[in-house]
N, C-alpha and C positions, 0 to 999 in steps of 0.2 A: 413802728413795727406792725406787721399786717397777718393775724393769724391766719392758720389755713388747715386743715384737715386731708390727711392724704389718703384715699382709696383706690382700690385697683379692683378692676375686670378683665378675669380669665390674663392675670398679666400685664394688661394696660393699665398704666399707671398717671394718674392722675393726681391735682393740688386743687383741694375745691376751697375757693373764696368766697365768703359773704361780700355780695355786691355793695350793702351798707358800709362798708370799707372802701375808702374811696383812695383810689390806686392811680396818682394821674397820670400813669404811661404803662399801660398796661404791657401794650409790648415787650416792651424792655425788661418789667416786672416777670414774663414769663419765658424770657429768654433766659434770664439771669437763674432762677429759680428752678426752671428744670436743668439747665447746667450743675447745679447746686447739687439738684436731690435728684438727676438720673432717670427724670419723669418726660410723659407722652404729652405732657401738654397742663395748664392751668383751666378750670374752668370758674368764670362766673357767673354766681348763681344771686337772682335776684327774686327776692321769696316775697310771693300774693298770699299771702296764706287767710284771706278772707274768704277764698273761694272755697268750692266744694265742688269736684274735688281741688287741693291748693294748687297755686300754679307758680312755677318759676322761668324766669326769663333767663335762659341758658347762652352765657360765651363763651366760645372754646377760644383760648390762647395758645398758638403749637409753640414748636422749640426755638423756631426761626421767626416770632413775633408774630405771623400771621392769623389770618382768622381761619376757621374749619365752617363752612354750614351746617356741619351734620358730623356725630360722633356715635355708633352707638354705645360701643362701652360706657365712653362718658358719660350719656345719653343713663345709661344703668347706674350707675357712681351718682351722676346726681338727683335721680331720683330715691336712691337707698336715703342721700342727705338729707331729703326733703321730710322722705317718708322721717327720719331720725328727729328733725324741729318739731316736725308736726303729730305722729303717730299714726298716720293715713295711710292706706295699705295701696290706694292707689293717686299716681300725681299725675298733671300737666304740666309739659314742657316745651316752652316757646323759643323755641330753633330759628334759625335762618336760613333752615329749609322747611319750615313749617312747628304748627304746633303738636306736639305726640304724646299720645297717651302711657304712661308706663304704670305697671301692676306688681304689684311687691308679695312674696311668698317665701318668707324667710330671707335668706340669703339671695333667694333665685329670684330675678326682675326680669319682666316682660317689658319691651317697650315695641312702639308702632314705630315702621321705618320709613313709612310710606310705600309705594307704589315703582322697583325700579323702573326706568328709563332708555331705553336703547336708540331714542331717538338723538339724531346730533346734535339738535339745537340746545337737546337737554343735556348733553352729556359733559359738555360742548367738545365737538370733534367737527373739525373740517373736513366732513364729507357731507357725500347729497343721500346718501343711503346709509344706515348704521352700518358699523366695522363689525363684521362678525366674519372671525378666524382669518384674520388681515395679515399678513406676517412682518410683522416689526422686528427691528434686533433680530432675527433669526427665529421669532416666538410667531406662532399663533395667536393673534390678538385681538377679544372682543371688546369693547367699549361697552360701558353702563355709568348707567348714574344711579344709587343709592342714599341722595345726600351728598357724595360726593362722585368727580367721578372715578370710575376705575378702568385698568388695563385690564383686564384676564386673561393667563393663559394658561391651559391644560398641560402637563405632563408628565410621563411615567413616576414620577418619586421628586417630590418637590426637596428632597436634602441634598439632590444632583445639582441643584441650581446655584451658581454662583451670582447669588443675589444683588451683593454689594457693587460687583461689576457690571450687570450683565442689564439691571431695572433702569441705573439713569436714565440709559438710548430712548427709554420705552417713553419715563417718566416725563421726557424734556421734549419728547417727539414733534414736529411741527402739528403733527395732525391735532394737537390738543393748545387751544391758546392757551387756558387756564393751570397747564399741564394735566397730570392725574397719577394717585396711587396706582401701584403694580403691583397687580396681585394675583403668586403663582398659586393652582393646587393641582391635588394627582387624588385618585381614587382610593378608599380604603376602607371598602368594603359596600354593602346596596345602602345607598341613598347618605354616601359617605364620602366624606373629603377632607383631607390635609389640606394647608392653607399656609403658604408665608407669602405676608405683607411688606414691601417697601412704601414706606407714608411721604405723600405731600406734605411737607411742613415741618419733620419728622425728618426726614432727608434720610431717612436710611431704617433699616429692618425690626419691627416689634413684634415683642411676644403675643401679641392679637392685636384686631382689627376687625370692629364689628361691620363698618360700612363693608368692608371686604368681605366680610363672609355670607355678607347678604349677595354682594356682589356674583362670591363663587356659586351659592346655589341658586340666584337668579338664570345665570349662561347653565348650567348645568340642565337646569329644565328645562330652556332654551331650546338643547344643543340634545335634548334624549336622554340624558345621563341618570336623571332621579325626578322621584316625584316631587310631590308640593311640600313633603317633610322632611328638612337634610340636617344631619349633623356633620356641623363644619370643626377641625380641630384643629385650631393654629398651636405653637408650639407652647401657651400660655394655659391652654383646656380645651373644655368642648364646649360649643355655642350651637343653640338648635334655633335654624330657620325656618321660618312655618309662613310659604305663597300661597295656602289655600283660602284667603279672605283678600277681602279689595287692596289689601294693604299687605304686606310684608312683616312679619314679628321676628323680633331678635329675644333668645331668653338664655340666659347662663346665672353665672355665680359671680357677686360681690361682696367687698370687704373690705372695711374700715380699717385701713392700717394705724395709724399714729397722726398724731397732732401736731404741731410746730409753728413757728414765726419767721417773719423774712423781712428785711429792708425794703421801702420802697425802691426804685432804682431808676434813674433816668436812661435815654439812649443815648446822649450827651455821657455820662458817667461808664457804661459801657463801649463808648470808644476809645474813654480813657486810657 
């Protein structure tokens, strides 16, 4: 049995495992699991805590097996765990899209997102020029990369959108080899945005999505809409994105929901 700790951001729900738990098919482990418990993905987490400040080595597991480069909710979840082993008000966390600093203030965690992306190579998008307001599926669509990358499109009242429909086209688009999350918002109010997410990995709509909402006030400032301080509110809370430093911050609210145990579980055993 492999214990595990669940927490959630603004919503996003997560399974955090001690990497010291040695899981030998991780995929499978985190397909099974969020099937199970109705979660955004498994993360493991593998704790330096020699350092100062401590550092852990972050894997995000999605639903559909895959790896994520970059989570920020997760990205908040497991820094609250980190800070929780250690008592350290601020962590290091080494991604596979880099390592980010997060800063702990209660419940509220700051982490670094890095620097988005509009370029193609980074995004990755088949074109020679970034996509910005391209029209896909019938949507205006910008490309970014936050970590991961994303579609964005602007529209009057993102509860119009029929998401489950309407995001594959976007998601599965030739323009993107790697694919990429879809991710709608509409205006609500100055330097303010609604936000729903369809996830890569995920295959379908969460209550948040931090890469996404960096994502949404990255094209926003882009695009004239708000300044370098936005608050994004996917249907999960509210997430404040702050472009005013070389880097990109995501900061909201996390919570330790409950503790539990799971089977290890093969992919073999999951075809069963």
């Amino acid at each position: 049995m492999i214990p595990y700790e669940r927490y959630h951001g603004t919503g996003n729900d997560f399974a955090i495992v001690d990497a010291s738990n040695y899981v030998p098919d991780r995929g499978a482990f985190a397909e099974r699991l969020c099937a199970d418990l109705g979660i955004d993905g498994v993360l493991f987490l593998a704790l330096e805590d020699r350092y100062t400040p401590p550092r852990a080595v972050m894997t995000l597991r999605q639903p559909d097996g895959s790896t994520a480069d970059m989570c920020g909710n997760g990205a908040r979840c497991a820094a609250r765990w980190v800070a929780e082993q250690t008592g350290a008000d601020a962590v290091m966390l080494d991604t596979q899209a880099g390592t980010r600093r997060a800063d702990l203030d209660g419940a509220e965690v700051t982490v670094e997102m890095g620097e988005p992306s509009f370029a193609p190579r980074d995004v990755p998008a088949f074109r020679d020029e970034p996509m910005e307001r391209e029209e896909l599926a019938g949507y205006e669509v910008t490309a970014v990369n936050t970590g991961v990358p994303h579609a964005v499109a602007f529209v009057d009242d993102v509860d119009d959108v029929d998401i489950e429909a309407d995001a594959p086209e976007i998601r599965h688009h030739e323009a993107f080899p790697e694919g990429a999350n879809v991710t709608f918002a509409s205006p609500d109010g100055e330097d303010a945005f609604r936000q729903r997410t369809f996830e890569r990995g995920v295959e379908g709509e969460t209550d948040s999505c931090g890469t996404g909402a960096v994502a949404v006030a990255a094209v926003a400032r882009r695009e004239g809409r708000c300044g370098d301080r936005v608050a994004v509110r996917p249907p999960g809370g509210e997430l404040r994105v702050d472009l005013s430093g070389t880097t990109a911050t995501l900061r909201g609210p996390t919570e330790h929901e409950l503790d539990g145990e799971a089977e290890t579980v093969s992919a073999r055993q999951l075809d069963a």
